[in-house]
ROSE-4610 file (N, C-alpha, C; in Angstrom, 1 decimal, always signed):
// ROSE-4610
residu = [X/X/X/X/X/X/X/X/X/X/X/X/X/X/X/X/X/X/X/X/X/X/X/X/X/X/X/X/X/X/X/X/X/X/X/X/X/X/X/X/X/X/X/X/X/X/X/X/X/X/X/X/X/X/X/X/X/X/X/X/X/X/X/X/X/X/X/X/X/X/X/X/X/X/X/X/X/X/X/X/X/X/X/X/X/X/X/X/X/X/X/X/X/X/X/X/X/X/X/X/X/X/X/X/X/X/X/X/X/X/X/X/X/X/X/X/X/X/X/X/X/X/X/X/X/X/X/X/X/X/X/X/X/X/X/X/X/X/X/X/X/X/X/X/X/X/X/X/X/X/X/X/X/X/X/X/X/X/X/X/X/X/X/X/X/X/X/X/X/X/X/X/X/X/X/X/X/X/X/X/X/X/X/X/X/X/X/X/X/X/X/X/X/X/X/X/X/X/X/X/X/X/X/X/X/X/X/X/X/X/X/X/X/X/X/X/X/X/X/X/X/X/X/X/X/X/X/X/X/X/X/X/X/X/X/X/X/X/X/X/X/X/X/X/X/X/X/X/X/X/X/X/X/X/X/X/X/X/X/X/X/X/X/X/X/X/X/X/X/X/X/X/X/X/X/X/X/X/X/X/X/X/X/X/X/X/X/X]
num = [1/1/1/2/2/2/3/3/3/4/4/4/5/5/5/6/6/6/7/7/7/8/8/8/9/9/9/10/10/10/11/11/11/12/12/12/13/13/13/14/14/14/15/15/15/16/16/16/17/17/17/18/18/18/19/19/19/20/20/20/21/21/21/22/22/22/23/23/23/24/24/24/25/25/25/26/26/26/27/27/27/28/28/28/29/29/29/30/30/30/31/31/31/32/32/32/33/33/33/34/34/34/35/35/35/36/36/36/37/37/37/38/38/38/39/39/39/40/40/40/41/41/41/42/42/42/43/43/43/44/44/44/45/45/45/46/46/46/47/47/47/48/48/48/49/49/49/50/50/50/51/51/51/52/52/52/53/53/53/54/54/54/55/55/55/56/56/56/57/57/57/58/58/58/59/59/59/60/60/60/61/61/61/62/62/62/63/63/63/64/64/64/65/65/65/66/66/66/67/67/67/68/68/68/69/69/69/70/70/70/71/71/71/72/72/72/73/73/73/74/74/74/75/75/75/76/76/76/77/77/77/78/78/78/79/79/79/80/80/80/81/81/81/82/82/82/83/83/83/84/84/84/85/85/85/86/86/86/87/87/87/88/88/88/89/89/89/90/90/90/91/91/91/92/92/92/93/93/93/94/94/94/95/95/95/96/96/96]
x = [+0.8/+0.0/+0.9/+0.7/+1.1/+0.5/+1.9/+2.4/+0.8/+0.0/-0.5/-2.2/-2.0/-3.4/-3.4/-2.0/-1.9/-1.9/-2.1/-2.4/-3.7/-4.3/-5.4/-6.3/-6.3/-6.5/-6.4/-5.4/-5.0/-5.7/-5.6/-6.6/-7.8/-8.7/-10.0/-10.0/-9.1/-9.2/-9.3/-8.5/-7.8/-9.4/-10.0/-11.3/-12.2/-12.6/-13.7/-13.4/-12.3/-11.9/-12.0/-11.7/-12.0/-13.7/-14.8/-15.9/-16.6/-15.7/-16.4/-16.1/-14.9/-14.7/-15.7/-15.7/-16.4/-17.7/-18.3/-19.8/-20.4/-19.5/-19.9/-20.7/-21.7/-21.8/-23.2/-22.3/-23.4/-23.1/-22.0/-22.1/-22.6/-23.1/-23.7/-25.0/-25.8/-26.8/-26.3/-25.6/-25.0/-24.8/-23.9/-22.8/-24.0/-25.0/-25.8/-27.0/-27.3/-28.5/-29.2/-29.5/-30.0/-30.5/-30.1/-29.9/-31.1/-30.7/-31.1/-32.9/-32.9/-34.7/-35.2/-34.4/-35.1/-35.3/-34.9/-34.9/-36.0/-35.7/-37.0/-38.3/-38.5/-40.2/-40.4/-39.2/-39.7/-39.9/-39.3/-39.5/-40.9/-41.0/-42.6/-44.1/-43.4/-44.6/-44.8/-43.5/-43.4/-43.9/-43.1/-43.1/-43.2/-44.4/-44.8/-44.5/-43.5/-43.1/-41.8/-41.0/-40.2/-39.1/-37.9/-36.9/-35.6/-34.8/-33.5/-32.2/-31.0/-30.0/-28.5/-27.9/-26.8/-26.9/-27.4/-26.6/-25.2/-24.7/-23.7/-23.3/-22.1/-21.8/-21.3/-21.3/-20.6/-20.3/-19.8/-19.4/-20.3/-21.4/-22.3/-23.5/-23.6/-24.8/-24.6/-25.4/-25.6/-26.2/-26.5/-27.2/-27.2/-28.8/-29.0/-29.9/-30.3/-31.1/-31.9/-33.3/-34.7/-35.3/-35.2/-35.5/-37.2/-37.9/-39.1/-39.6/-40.5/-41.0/-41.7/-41.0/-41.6/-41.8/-40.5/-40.9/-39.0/-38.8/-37.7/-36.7/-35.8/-35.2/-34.9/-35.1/-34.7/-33.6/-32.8/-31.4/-32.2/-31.8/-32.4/-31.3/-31.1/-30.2/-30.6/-29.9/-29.7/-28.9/-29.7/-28.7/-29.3/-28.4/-29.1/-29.0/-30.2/-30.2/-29.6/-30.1/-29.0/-30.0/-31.0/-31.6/-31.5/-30.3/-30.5/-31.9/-32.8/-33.3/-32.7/-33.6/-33.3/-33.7/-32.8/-34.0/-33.5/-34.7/-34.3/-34.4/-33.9/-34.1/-34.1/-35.0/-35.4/-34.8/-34.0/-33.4/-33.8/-34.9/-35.3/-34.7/-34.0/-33.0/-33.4/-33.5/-33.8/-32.8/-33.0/-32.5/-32.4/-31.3/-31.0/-31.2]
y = [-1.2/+0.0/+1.2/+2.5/+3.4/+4.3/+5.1/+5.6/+6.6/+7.1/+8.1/+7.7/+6.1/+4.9/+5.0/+3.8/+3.9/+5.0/+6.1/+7.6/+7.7/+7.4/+7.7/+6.9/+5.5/+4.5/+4.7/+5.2/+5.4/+6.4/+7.3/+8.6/+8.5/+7.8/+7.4/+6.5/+5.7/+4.5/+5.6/+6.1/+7.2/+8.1/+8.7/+9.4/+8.8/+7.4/+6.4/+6.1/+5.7/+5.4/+6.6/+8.1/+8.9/+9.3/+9.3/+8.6/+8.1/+7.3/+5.7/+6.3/+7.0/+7.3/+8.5/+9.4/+10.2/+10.4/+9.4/+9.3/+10.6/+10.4/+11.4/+10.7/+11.5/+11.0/+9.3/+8.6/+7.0/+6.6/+7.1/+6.3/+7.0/+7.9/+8.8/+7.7/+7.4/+6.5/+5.9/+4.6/+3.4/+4.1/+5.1/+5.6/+6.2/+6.8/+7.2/+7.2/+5.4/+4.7/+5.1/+4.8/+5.0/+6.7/+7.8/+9.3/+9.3/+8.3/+8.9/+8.3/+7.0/+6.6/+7.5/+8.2/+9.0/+10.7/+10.8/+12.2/+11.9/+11.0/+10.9/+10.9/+10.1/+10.2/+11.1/+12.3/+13.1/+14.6/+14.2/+15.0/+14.6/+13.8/+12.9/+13.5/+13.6/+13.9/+15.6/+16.6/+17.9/+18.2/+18.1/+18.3/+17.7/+17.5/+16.7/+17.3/+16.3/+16.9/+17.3/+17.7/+18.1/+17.2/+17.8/+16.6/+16.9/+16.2/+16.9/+16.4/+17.2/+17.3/+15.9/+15.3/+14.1/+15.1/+13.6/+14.4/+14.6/+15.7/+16.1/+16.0/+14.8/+14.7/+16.4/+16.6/+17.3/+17.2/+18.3/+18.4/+17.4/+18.1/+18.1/+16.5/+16.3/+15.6/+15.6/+15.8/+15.6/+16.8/+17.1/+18.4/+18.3/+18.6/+18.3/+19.7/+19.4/+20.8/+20.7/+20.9/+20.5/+21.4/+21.2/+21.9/+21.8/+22.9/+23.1/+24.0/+23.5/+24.1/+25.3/+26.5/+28.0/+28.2/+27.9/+28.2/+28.1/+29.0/+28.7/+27.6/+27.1/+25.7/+26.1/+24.8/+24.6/+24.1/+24.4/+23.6/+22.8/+21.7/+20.6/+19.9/+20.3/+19.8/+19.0/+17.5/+16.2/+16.0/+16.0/+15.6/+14.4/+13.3/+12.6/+13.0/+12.7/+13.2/+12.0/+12.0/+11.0/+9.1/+8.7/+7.9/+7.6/+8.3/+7.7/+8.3/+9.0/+9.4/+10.8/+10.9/+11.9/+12.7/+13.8/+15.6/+16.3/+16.8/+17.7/+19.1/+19.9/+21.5/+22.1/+23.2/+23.6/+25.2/+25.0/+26.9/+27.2/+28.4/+28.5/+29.5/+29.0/+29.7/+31.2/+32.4/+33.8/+34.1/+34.8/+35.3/+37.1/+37.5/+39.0/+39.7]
z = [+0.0/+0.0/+0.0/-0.7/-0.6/+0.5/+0.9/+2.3/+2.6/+1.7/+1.8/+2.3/+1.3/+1.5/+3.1/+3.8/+5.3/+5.9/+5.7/+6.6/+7.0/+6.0/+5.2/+6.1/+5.9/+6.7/+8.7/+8.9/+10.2/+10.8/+10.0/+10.3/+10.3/+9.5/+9.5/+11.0/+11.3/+12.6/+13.5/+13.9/+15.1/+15.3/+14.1/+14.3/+14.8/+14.5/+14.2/+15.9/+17.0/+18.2/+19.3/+18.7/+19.2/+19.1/+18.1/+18.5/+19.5/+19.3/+20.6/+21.9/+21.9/+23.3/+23.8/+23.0/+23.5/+23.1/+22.5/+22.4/+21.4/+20.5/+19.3/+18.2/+17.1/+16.1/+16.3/+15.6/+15.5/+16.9/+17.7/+18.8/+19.9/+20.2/+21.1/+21.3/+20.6/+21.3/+22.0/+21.9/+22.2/+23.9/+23.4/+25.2/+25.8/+25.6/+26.1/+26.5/+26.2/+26.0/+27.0/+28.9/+29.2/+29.2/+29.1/+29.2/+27.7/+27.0/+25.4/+25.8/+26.4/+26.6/+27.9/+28.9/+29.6/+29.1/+28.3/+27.6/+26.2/+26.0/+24.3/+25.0/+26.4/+27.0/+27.4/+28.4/+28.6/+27.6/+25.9/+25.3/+24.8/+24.3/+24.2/+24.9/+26.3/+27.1/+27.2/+26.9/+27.5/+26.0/+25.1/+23.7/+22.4/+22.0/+21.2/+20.3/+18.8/+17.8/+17.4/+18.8/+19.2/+18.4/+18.3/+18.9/+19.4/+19.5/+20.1/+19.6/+20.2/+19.5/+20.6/+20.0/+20.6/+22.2/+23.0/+24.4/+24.8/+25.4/+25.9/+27.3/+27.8/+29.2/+29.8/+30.8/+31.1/+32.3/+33.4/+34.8/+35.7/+35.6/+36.6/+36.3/+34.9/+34.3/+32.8/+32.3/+30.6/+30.2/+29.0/+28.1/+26.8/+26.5/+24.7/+24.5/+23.5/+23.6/+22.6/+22.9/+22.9/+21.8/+20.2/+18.8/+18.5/+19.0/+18.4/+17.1/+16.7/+15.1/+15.9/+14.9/+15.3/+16.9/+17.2/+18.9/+19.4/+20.7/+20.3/+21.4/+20.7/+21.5/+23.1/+23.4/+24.9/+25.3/+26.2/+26.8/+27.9/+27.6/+29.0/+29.4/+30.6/+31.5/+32.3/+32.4/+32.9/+33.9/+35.1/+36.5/+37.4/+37.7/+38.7/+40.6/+41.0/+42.6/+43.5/+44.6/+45.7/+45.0/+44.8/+44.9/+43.7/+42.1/+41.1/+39.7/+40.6/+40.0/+38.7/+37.4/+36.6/+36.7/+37.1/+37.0/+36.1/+35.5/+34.4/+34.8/+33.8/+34.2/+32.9/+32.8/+31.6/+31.9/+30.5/+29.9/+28.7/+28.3/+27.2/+26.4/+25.1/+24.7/+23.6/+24.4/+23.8/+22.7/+21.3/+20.6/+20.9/+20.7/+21.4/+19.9]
């Protein structure tokens, strides 16, 4: 194989592993399975129609943010309390 094929190759592996690790892209479901079926019901039940955007771990919990038709998006923030349960928190995102 020429030297440029193996880069080529390596570089597609190295992105596709960095991915997986960080639950980017096709693999955000997977890493985020349970977060992804507790956030789709409670988009279901708040906002019908709705949908939302790959969840994002962060410090504290997780965060996606909640895209409605002619209305404007929500930041919903994902934190668990002492007993395991999910709470969410709603930021509705103003244009200035």
């Amino acid at each position: 194989m020429k030297k440029r094929t193996l880069f080529l190759i390596g570089t597609a592996a190295a992105a596709g592993i960095y991915s997986a690790i960080t639950g980017k892209g096709l693999f955000n479901k997977p890493r985020f399975k349970e977060q992804h079926e507790r956030v789709a019901n409670y988009v279901e039940t708040h906002y019908p129609n709705a949908v939302y955007t790959p969840i994002e771990m962060t410090a504290n919990g997780w965060v996606t943010v909640i895209r409605r038709i002619a209305r404007p998006n929500i930041i919903l923030y994902i934190t668990r309390d002492g007993n395991g349960n999910y709470v969410f928190t709603e930021s509705e995102v103003r244009n200035a």
